[in-house]
Structure formats: structure tokens, C-alpha cells
C-alpha positions as CSV (number, residue, x, y, z in Angstrom):
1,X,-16.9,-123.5,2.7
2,X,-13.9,-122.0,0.2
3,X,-11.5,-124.5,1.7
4,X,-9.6,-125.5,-1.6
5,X,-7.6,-123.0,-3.9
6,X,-5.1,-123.2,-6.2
7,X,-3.0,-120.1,-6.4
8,X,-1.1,-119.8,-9.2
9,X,1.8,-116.8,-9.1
10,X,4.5,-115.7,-11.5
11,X,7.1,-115.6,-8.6
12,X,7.9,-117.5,-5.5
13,X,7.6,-114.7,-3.1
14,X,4.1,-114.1,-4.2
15,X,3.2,-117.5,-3.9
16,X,4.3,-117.2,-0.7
17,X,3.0,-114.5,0.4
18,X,-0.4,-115.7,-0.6
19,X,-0.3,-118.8,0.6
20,X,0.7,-117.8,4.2
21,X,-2.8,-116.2,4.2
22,X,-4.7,-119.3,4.5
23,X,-2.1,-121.4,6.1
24,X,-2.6,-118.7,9.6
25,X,-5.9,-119.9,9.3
26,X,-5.7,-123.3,9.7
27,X,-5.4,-124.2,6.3
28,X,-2.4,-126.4,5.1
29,X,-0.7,-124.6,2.7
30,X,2.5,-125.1,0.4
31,X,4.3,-123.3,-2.6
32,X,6.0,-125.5,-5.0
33,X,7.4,-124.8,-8.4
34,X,9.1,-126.5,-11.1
35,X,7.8,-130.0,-11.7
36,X,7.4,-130.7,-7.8
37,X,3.5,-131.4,-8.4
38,X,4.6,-134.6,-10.2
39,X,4.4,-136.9,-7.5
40,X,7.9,-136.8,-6.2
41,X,7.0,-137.5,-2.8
42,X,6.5,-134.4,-0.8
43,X,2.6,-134.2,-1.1
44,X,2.4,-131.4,-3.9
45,X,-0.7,-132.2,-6.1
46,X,-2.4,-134.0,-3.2
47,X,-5.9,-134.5,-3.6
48,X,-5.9,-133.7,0.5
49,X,-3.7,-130.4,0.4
50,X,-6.6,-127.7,0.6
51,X,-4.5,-125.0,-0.5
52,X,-1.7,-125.5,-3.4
53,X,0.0,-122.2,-4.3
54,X,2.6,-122.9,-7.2
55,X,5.1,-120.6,-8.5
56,X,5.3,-120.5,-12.4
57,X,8.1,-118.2,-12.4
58,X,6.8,-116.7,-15.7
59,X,7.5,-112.7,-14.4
60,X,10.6,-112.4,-16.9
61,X,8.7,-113.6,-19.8
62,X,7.0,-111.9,-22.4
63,X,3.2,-111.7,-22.3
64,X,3.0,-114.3,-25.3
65,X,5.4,-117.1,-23.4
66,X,3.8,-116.1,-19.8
67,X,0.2,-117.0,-20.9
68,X,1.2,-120.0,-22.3
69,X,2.5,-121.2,-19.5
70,X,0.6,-120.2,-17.1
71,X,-2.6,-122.2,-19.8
72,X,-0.1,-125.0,-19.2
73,X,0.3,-124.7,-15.3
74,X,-3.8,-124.7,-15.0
75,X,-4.1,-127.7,-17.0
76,X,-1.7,-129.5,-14.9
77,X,-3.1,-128.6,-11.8
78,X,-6.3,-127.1,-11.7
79,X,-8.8,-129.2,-10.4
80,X,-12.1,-128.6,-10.6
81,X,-13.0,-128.3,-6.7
82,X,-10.5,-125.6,-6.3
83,X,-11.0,-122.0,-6.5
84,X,-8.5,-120.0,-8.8
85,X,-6.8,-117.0,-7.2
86,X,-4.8,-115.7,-9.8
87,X,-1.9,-114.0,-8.0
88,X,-0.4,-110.8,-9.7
89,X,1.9,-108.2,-8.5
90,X,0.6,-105.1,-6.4
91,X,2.6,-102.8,-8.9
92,X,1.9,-104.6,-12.0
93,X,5.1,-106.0,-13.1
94,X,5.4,-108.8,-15.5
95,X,2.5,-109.8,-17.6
96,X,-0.5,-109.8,-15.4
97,X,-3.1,-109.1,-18.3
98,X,-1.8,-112.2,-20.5
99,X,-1.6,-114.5,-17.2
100,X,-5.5,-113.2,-16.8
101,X,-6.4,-113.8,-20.2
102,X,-5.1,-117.1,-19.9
103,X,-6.9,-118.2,-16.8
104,X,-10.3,-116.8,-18.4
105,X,-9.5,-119.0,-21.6
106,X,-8.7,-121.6,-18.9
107,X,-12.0,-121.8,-17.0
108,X,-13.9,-121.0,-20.7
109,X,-13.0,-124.0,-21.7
110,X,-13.8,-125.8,-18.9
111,X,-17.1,-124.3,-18.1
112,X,-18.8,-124.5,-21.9
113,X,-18.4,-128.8,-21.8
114,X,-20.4,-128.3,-18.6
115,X,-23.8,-126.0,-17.2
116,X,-22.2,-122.8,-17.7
117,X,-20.7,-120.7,-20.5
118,X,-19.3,-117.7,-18.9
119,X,-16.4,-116.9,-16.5
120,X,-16.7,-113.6,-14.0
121,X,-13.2,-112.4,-12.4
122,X,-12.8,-110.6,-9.6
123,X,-9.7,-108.1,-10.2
124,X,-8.6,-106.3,-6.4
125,X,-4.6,-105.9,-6.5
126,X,-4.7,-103.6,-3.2
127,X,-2.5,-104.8,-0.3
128,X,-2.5,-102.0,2.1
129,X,-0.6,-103.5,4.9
130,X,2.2,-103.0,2.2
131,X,1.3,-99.3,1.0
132,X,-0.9,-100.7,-2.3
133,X,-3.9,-99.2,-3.1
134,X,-6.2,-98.6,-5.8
135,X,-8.2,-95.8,-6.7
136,X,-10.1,-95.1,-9.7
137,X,-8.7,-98.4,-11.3
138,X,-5.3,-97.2,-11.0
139,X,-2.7,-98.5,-8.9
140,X,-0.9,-96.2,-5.9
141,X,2.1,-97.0,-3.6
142,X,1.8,-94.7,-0.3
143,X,-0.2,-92.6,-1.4
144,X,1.1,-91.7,-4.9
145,X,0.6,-93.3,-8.4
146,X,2.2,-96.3,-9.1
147,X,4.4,-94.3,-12.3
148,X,6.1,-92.4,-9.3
149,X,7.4,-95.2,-7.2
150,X,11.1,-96.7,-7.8
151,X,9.5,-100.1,-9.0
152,X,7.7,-98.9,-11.6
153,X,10.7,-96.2,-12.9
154,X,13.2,-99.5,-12.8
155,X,11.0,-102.5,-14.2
156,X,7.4,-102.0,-15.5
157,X,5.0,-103.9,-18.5
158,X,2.5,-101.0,-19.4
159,X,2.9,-97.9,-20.4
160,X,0.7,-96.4,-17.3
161,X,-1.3,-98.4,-14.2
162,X,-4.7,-98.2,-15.4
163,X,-5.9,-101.7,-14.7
164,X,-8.9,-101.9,-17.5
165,X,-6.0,-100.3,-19.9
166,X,-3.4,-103.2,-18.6
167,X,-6.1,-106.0,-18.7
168,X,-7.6,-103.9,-22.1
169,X,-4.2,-104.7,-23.6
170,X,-5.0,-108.6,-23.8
171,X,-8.4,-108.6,-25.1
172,X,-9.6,-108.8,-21.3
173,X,-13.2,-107.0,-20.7
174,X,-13.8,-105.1,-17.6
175,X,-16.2,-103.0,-15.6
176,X,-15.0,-100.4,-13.4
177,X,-16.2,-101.1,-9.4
178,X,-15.5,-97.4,-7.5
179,X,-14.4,-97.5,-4.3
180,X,-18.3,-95.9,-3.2
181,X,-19.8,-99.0,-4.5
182,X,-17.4,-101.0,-2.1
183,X,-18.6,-99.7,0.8
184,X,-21.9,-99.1,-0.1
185,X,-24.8,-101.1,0.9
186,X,-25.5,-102.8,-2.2
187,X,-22.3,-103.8,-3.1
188,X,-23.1,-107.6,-3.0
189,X,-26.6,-107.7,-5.3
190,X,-24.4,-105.0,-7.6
191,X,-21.3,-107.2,-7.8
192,X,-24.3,-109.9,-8.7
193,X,-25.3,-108.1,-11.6
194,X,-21.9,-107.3,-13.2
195,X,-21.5,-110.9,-12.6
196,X,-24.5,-112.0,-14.5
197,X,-23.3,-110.5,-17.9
198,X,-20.7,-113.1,-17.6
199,X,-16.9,-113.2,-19.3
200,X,-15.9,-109.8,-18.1
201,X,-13.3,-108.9,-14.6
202,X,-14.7,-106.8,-12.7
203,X,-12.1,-103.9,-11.4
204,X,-12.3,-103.1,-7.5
205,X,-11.2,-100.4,-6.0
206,X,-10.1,-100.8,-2.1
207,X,-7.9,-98.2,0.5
208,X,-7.8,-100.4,3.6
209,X,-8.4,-104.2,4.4
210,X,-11.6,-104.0,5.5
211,X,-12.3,-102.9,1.6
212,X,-11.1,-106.1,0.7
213,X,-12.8,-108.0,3.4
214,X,-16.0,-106.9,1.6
215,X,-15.2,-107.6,-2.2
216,X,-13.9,-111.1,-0.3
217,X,-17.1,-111.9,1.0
218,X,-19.4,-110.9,-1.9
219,X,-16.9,-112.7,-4.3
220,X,-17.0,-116.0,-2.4
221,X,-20.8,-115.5,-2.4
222,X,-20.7,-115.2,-6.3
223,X,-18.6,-118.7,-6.4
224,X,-20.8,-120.4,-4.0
225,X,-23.7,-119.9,-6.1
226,X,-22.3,-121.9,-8.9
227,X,-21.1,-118.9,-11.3
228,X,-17.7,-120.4,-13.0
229,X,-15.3,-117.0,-11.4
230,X,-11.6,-116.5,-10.0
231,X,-10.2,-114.0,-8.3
232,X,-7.2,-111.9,-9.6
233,X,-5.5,-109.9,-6.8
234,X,-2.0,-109.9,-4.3
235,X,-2.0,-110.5,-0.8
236,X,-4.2,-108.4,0.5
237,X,-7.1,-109.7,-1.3
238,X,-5.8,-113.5,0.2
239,X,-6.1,-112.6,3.3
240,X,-9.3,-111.2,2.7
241,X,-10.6,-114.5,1.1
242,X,-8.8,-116.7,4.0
243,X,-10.4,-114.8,6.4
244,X,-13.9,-115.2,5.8
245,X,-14.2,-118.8,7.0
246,X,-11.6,-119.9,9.0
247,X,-10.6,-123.0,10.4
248,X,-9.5,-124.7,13.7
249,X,-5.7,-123.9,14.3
250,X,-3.0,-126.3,12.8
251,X,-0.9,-128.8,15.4
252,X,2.1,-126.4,16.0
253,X,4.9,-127.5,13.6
254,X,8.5,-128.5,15.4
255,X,11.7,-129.7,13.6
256,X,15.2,-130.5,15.0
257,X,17.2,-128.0,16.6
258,X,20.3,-126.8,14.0
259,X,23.2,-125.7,15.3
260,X,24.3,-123.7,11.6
261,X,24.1,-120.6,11.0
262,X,21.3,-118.7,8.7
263,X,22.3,-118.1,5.3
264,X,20.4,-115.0,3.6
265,X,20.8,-113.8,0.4
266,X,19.9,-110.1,-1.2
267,X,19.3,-110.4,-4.6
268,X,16.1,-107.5,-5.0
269,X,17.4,-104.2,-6.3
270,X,15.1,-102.2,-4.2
271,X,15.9,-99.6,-2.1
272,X,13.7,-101.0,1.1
273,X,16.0,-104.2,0.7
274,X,19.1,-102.3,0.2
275,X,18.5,-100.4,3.3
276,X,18.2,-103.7,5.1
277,X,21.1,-105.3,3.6
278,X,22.9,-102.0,5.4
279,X,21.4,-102.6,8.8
280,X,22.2,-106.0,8.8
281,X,25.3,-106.1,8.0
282,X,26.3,-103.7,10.6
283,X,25.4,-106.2,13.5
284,X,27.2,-107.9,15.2
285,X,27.6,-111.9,14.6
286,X,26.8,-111.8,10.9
287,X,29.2,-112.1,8.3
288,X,28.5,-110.0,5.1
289,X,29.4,-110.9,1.8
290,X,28.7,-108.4,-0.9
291,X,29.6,-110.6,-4.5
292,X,29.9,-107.8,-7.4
293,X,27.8,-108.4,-10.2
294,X,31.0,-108.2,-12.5
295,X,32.4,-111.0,-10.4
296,X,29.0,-113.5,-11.4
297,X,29.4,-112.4,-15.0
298,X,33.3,-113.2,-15.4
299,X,34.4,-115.3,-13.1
300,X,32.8,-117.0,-10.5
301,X,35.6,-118.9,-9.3
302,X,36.8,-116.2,-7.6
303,X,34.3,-116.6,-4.8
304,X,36.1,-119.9,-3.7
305,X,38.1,-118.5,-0.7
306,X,35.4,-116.1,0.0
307,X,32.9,-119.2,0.6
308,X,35.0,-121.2,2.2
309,X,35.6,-118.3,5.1
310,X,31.4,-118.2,4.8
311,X,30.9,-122.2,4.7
312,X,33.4,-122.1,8.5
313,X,31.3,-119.2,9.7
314,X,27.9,-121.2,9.0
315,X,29.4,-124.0,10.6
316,X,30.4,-122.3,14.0
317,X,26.5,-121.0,14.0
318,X,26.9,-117.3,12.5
319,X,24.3,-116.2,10.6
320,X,25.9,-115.2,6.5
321,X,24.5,-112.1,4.6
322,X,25.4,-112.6,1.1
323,X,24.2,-109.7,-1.3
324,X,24.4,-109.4,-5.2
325,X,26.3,-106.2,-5.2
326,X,25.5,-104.0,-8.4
327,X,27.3,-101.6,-9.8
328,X,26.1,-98.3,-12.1
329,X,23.0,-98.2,-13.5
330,X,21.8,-102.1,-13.6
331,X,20.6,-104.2,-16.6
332,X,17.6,-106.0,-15.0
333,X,18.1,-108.4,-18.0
334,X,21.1,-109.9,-16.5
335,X,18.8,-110.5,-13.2
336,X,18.4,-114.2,-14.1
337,X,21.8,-115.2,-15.5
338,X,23.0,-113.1,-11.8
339,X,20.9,-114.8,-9.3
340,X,21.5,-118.8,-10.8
341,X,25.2,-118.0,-11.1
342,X,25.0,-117.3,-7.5
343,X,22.9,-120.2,-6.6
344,X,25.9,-122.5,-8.5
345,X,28.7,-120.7,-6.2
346,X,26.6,-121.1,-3.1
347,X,25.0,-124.5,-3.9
348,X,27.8,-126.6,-1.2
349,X,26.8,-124.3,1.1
350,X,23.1,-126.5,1.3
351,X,23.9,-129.2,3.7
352,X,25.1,-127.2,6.4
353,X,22.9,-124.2,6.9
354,X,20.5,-123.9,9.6
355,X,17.8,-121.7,7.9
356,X,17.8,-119.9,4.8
357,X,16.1,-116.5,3.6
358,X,16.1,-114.5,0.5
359,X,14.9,-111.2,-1.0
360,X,13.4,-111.6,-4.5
361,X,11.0,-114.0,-5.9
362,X,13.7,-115.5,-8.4
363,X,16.4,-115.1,-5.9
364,X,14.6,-117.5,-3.5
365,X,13.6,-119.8,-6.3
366,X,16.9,-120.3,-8.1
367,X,19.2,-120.9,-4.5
368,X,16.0,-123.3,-3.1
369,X,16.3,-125.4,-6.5
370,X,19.8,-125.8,-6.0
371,X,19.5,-126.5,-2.2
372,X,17.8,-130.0,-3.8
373,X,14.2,-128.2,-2.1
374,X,11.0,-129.1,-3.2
375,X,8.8,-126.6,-1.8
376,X,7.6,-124.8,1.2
377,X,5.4,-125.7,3.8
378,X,3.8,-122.5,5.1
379,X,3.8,-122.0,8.6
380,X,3.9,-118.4,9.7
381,X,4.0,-114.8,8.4
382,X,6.8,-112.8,9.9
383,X,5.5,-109.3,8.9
384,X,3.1,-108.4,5.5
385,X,4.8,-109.8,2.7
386,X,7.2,-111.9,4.3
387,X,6.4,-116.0,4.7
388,X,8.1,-118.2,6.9
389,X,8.1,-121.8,6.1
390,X,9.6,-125.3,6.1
391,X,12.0,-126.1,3.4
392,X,10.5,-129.9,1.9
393,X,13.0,-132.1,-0.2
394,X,16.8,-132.5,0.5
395,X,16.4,-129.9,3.2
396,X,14.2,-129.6,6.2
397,X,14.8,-125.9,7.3
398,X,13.4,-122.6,8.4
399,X,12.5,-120.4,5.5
400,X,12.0,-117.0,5.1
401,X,10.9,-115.7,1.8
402,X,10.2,-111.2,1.3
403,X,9.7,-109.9,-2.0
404,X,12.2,-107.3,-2.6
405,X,9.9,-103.9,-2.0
406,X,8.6,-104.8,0.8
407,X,8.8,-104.0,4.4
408,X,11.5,-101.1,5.7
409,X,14.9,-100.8,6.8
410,X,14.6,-103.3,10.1
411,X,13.1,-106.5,8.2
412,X,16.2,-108.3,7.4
413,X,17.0,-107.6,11.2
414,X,13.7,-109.3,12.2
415,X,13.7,-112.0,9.3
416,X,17.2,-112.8,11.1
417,X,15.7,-113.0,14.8
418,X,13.1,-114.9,13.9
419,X,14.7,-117.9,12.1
420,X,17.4,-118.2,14.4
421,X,15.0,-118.4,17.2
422,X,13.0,-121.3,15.3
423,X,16.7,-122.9,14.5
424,X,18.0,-122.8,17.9
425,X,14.2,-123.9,19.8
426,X,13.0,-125.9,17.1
427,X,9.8,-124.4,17.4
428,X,7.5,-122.2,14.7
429,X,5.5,-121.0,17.4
């Protein structure tokens, strides 16, 4: 049985969203990042944690900086009982084909002091519950290619979403797997023999789930049989792996019910969480805070009365929307130097929140850091892409985590409903 995995992502809400995956299937899972694996307590690095999904926030690096670290991540925590799903994002940003390359210089290594000298990966970045698909080894979002969407006009690595070309770019071999292999009747004993020539990723294409149930199953067959391989892929693809042996449901997880408010915090520039940010803050009993980018890169003080008003409103149980308000045509390169300028401001804040959520991958990471938290113990999965959890460290509180693209208009509304229901109840269930 494929019960231990290390997943190792370049964001937090990837992590996330990945590790949910085999934590509804009665598999313990947590996120961590930063040096939280280091024995400080909160069981990250456990020899008895089955599934260890760390975030090495390496998505704003360049491809050079992001293998190393992610080399340095897998000697830290790679074990070698534990599977490697190498988490990348569904539309390609950062520097999935350096992280990849990394990971097969990785398990190289490894293998050549033992029986076997050649590493097979297993490349399927579909998620279809979230519009991802891939189709002739390119990438789509809803139907169209992945050089039309908004993501891939506002950030992207490569200059087009052919996967062999992206993986091509860091000396990665590959071999094309057509969507009519997939679902044809050979597909295992084929995937076998692409396997078999060894050091090469093998490029799948998948539509639906149930395409990634099957490269799922006649991957995990590959690994079982002793074959040194990993698996590169988003959510969709986790799922697919978690669901091919599951286990006996976890004890249902309760905490002490909070009387504070939810704090949630829009950092993603994208359109489906500006929407959401719009809806939100329309409803009644939540106080919105929109914080000008000009304001984080001058003068941060100025916030002081504004959080004060927000620190009283937590307090008397209302549930804060604070978003990073941009202005003109952004510079994603201020992203980072934005969201941790923000965390400082809102840092006090920690103590007296009830629950927390955040849009963004680096959004979430930064403000949890400065919360004093740890980690994450999965619980739940509010909608496709969106992980709730338990804060571990300083704080011990609902967390919702959505990467920035996903879901629609309604999931901050539902993100909200949902935490202050565990919050007030004390109950994940």
C-alpha cells in the first residue's frame, strides 16, 4: 500500500491542496514550511506522519535558485519509504522544469548507490474539477490554451505550454502519452514499457478525473514493482493517487469554540478572487478593509487606526476582509515585499482571531509565519482547490487556504460560512 508521500510544492496553497487529498482518505496529512521539519515540536518530519507535504516557497525564484532548493528540501526530507509527488502548478507558473530536474537528479543519486540506475516520472498536471486539462501535451484552462487565460497573460515561465518544450528547457527527457493511450486497454503494460527505458517523464494527457484515476493506478503499479519513479502533477493527479487505496476514516477532529471573528486576507490578483473579494464584502457582518498597495510601499503606519477599528471588530466576533488593493497595471515583482509588509501590519491581530483564510500561496504563507504558525493539519476540503485545516504552533485555529484562480465569485462567501461554523461549533465535521 502507497501510504507514505512526501509532497514537495513551490507554494503553500499547492501544498495544501494536495495534501487534503490524502488526508479525506484517512491519511494524516500536514503542510509545513520554513524550518518547521526540524523538530520543533509539532510532529513535522515524524517517522509516523504518512503524508508530509512541505511548501518550499521557491515559485518567485529563478529556475537556477528554485532547483537548488528544492535538491536541498529532498535531502532534508526525503526518506526513502516515501513516494515523491512533485507538486507543480496546473498553468505552469514558476519553475516546474528546474524543480523536475532536480527531483530526477534527486532520486539518481539515490538509486545508482543502490539496485537501480534509472528514475521514471510520471508528468499529469490536469485538475479538471478546476478547469485544467491537457491535451496533446499542452496545457488548457476551460477549454482554451493555457496562452489565453489571465494567468498566463499576467505571470508565466515559458514562452508557450508545451510540457516536453517546458520540461525540454531543463535537460528533462520525455515521451508523449496521448490521451487514446489513456483510456485504452493497454495503457498499464504501455506505461511499463516507457518505464523500462528508464530516466525519462513520461507526459500524460487527461480531460476528466477518471483519466487521472487511470494514470494513478498504472503509476502506483510502476512504483510497487520496485522501479525508482515520482510523480509530477497538481491536485487532480493527488486525488487520483489518494484514491486508489484508501484508508479507514480519521477520529473527527474538534477544537475549542472561539468567540473572534475570521480574519481573511486577499492577496491573489486574479479576477475569480477579485470577484469574491466583491461579494464578500457586500454582506452583511463583515468588515472590509481594502489597504492600497501605495500605502504597503510608503508608509505602513498609516494602517494603525484602520486596524485598530479591525482588531475591535474581530473581538466582538465579526468576520474582517482585508484585501491588498492594487492600483494600474501591477508589478508582480512587488508581490513579495506587498504581502510580508502586510503580514507585519496585521501580525497583533494573531492572538485574537478565531479562524484565518487567505487567497494566494505566499499570502497565506507570509501572514501564518507571522501568526508564530507552524503548519497545517489537514482536515477537510471546502470546494477543489480550497483546504481547510488546523493552524499548529502559536495558534490553534480554523484554516482556510485557496489559491488565487480558483473557484468563482461565491467561494470567499462559502470559505466564510464554513469557518465560522467550525469556530462557533468547534467541530470539522
Amino acid at each position: 500500500m502507497a501510504d507514505r508521500w512526501l509532497i514537495l510544492a513551490d507554494d503553500l496553497t499547492g501544498a495544501a491542496d494536495c495534501a487534503i487529498a490524502f488526508g479525506r482518505r484517512g491519511r494524516a496529512a500536514a503542510v509545513s514550511w520554513g524550518t518547521a521539519t526540524q523538530g520543533t515540536g509539532t510532529g513535522f518530519g515524524s517517522a509516523d506522519l504518512p503524508v508530509l507535504s512541505y511548501d518550499a516557497d521557491s515559485r518567485s525564484l529563478s529556475a537556477a535558485a528554485a532547483a537548488q532548493r528544492h535538491a536541498q528540501c529532498l535531502r532534508r526530507l526525503h526518506d526513502p519509504d516515501r513516494i515523491l509527488f512533485k507538486k507543480i502548478d496546473s498553468t505552469l507558473r514558476g519553475q516546474p522544469a528546474a524543480e523536475t530536474a532536480a527531483a530526477i537528479h534527486h532520486l539518481k543519486g539515490r538509486t545508482e548507490a543502490g539496485r537501480a540506475g534509472t528514475v521514471f516520472g510520471i508528468c499529469a498536471p490536469a485538475f479538471p474539477a478546476a478547469g485544467r486539462t491537457t491535451v496533446g501535451g499542452r496545457v488548457h484552462v476551460d477549454g482554451r490554451p493555457l496562452e489565453d487565460a489571465e494567468v498566463w497573460m499576467r505571470d508565466h515561465s515559458y514562452v508557450n505550454a508545451d510540457l516536453a518544450f517546458m520540461l525540454g528547457t531543463a535537460g528533462v527527457a520525455t515521451k508523449a502519452v496521448p490521451l487514446a493511450m489513456v483510456r485504452g486497454p493497454g495503457f498499464a503494460s504501455q506505461l511499463e514499457q516507457i518505464a523500462a527505458a528508464g530516466d525519462v517523464v513520461a507526459i500524460c494527457d487527461a480531460e476528466t478525473q477518471e483519466d487521472l484515476d487511470c494514470i494513478a493506478a498504472a503509476g502506483l503499479r510502476i512504483a510497487a514493482a520496485g522501479l525508482s519513479s515520482f510523480f509530477v502533477g497538481s491536485a487532480g493527479l493527488a486525488h487520483a493517487l489518494a484514491a486508489v487505496e484508501a484508508s479507514p476514516p480519521l477520529a473527527p477532529l474538534r477544537i475549542a469554540p472561539h468567540r473572534g471573528g475570521s480574519l481573511i486576507v486577499v492577496g491573489s490578483l486574479a479576477a475569480a478572487s477579485r470577484a469574491a473579494t466583491r461579494k464578500l464584502a457586500a454582506l452583511d457582518g463583515v468588515v472590509h478593509l481594502p489597504v492600497p498597495s501605495e500605502t504597503l510601499l510608503r508608509d505602513p503606519g498609516d494602517l494603525a487606526a484602520s486596524l485598530a477599528h479591525v482588531e475591535i471588530a474581530i473581538a466582538a466576533g465579526h468576520d474582517v476582509l482585508v484585501e491588498i488593493a492594487m492600483e494600474g497595471v501591477p508589478d508582480m515583482a512587488l508581490g513579495p515585499r506587498l504581502v510580508q509588509t502586510l503580514a507585519d501590519a496585521l501580525a497583533p491581530l494573531g492572538s485574537g482571531i478565531g479562524a484565518f483564510a487567505a487567497t494566494g500561496g505566499e499570502t497565506a504563507s507570509a501572514l501564518l509565519s507571522r501568526f508564530g504558525v507552524e503548519g497545517i493539519r489537514l482536515v477537510d476540503e471546502i470546494e477543489p482547490g480550497v483546504s481547510l485545516g488546523l493552524t499548529l504552533g502559536r495558534l490553534a485555529i480554523p484554516v482556510a487556504t485557496k489559491a488565487g484562480a480558483f473557484g468563482d465569485a461565491d467561494s470567499l462567501i462559502r470559505i466564510r460560512e464554513r469557518l465560522r461554523a467550525v469556530r462557533i461549533e468547534g467541530s470539522f465535521s
